[in-house]
C-alpha positions as CSV (number, residue, x, y, z in Angstrom):
1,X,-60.4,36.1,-26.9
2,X,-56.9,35.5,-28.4
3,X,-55.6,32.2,-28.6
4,X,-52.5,31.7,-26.0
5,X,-48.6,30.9,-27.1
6,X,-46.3,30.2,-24.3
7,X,-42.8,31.0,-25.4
8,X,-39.7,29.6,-23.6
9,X,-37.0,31.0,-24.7
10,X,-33.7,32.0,-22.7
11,X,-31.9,34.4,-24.9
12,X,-33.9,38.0,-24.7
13,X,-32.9,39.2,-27.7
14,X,-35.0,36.7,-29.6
15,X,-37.8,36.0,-27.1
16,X,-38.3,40.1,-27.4
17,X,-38.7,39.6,-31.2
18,X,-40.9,36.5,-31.3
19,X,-42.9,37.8,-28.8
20,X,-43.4,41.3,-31.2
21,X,-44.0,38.7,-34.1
22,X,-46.7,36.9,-32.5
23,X,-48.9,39.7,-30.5
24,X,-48.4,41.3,-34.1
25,X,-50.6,38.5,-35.5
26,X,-53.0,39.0,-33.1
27,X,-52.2,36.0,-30.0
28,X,-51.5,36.5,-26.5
29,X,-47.8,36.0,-26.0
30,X,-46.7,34.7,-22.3
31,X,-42.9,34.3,-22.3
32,X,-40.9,32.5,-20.0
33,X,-37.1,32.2,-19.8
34,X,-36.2,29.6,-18.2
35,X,-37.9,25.8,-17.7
36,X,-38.8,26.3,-13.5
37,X,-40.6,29.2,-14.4
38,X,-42.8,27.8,-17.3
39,X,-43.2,24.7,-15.1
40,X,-44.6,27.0,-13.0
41,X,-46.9,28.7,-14.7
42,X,-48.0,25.4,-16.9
43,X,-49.3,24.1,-13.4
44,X,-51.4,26.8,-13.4
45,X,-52.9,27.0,-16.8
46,X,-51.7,25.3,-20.4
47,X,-51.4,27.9,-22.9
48,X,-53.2,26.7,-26.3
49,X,-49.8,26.6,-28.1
50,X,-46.0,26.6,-26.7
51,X,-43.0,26.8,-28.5
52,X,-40.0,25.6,-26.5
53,X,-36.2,26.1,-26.9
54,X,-34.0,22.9,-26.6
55,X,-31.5,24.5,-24.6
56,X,-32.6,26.4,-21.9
57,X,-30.1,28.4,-19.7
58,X,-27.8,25.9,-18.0
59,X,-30.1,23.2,-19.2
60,X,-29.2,21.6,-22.4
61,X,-32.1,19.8,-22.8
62,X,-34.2,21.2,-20.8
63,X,-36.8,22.1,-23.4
64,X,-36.8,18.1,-23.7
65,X,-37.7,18.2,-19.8
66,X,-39.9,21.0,-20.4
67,X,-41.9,19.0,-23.2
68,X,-42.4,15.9,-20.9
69,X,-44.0,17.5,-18.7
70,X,-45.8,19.3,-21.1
71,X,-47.3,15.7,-22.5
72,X,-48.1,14.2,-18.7
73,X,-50.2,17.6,-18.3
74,X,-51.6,17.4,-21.9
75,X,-51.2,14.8,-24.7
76,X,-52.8,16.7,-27.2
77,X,-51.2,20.4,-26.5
78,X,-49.2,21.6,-29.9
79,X,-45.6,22.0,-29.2
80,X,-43.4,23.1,-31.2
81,X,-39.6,23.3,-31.0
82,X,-36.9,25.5,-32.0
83,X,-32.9,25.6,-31.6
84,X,-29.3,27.3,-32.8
85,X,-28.0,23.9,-32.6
């Protein structure tokens, strides 16, 4: 089974082309764009790996938020981060 990469990312043109990148190197891609939705989802189930945006929609920092509860649900889950800014 694939490992699993959440990707939050709010700007479609480059969640489409990380999202190609990664299920090219053979993980299982589950993209979110905005931070209630992966909240949602991370209630559900932790992916093994999720790479966050700092700004997210409306939210500008609320990959920061996103990563907090990330660390309540998780300590050890791999984040990583990535921005324009």
């Amino acid at each position: 089974m694939p490992k699993t990469i959440a990707l939050v990312e709010d700007d479609a043109a480059i969640r489409d082309n990380y999202i190609v990148a990664l299920k090219n190197q053979g993980y299982q891609v589950n993209a979110y764009k905005d931070r209630p939705s992966a909240s949602d989802a991370f209630a559900d189930t932790l992916p093994d790996l999720a790479i966050i945006d700092i700004g997210l929609v409306d939210e500008i920092e609320g990959g920061f938020v996103l990563c907090q509860q990330l660390r309540q649900l998780s300590p050890t889950l791999p984040i990583i981060f990535f921005t324009a800014r």
